[in-house]
C-alpha positions as CSV (number, residue, x, y, z in Angstrom):
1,X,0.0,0.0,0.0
2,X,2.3,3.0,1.3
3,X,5.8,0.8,-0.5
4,X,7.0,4.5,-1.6
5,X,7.5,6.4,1.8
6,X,10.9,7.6,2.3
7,X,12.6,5.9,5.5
8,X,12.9,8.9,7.7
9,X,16.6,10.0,9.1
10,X,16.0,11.2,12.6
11,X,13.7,9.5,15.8
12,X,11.2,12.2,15.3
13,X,10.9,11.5,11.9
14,X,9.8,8.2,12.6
15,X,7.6,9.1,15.5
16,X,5.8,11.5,12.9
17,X,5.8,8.2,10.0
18,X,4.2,6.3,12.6
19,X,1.3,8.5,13.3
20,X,1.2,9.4,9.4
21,X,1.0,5.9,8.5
22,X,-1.5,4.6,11.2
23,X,-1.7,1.6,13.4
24,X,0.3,-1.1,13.2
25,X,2.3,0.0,10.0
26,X,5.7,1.0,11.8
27,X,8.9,2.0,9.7
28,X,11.5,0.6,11.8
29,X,15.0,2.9,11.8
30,X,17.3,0.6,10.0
31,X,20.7,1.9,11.6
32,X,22.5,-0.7,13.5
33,X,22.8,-0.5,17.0
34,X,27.0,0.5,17.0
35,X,26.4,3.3,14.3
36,X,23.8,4.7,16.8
37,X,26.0,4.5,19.9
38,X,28.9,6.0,18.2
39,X,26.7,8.7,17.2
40,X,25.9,9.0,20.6
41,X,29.3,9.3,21.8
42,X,30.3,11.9,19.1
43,X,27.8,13.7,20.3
44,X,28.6,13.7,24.2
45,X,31.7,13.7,24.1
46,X,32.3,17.5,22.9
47,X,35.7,19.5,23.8
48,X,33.8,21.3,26.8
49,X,32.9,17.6,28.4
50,X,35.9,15.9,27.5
51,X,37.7,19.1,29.7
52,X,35.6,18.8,32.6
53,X,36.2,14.7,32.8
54,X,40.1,15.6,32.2
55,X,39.8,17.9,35.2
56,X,38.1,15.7,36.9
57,X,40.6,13.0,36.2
58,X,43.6,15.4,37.4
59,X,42.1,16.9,40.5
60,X,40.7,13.2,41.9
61,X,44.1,11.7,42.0
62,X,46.6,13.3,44.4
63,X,49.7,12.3,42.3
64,X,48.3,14.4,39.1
65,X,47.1,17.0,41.0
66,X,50.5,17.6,42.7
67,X,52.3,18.2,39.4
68,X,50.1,21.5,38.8
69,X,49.3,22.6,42.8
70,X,51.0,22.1,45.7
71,X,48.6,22.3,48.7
72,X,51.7,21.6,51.4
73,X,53.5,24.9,51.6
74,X,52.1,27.1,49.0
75,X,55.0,28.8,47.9
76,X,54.4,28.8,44.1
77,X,56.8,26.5,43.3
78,X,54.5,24.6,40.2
79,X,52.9,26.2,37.3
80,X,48.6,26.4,38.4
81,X,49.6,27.1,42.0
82,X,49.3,31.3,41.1
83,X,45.5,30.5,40.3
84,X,44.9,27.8,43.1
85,X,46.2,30.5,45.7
86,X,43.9,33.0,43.8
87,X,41.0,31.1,44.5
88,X,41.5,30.1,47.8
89,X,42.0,34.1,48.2
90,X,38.7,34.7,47.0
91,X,37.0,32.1,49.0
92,X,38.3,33.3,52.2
93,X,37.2,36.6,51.5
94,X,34.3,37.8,54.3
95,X,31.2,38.3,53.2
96,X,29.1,41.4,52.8
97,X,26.7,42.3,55.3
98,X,23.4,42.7,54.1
């Protein structure tokens, strides 16, 4: 009956086939499963998250963090330790009365 519908490209597309088509004639996405879930991680893994778990990464493990900071004596002996002291600066600052 319908043999001459295009197969639609995105999820809503198919939602809007299905309802254009009626009951129980579905077009089924014909993807396979790994094309969709690297699509999926192409898509999450954009340079703003892939900083934030790389962060993450360095400030969780006390060996990496100790490369950029040093907590101990503060003394701005490794590279990041200027803006970690900045920061603590600015968190120790009082705050305003209101």
């Amino acid at each position: 009956m319908n043999a001459s519908l295009p197969v639609p490209s995105s999820p809503s597309a198919c939602t809007v086939a299905r309802h254009a088509l009626g009951r129980g004639q579905v077009i089924a996405n014909r993807r396979p499963w790994h094309e969709r879930a690297k699509e999926l991680v192409q898509n999450a893994l954009v340079p703003p998250v892939v900083a934030v778990l790389f962060g993450t990464l360095l400030g969780a493990a006390p060996p990496l963090r100790s490369v950029f900071v040093d907590t101990a004596d503060m003394d701005n002996s490794k590279p990041l330790e200027f803006f970690f002291n900045a920061v603590q600066e600015f968190g120790q600052v009082p705050r305003v009365p209101t």
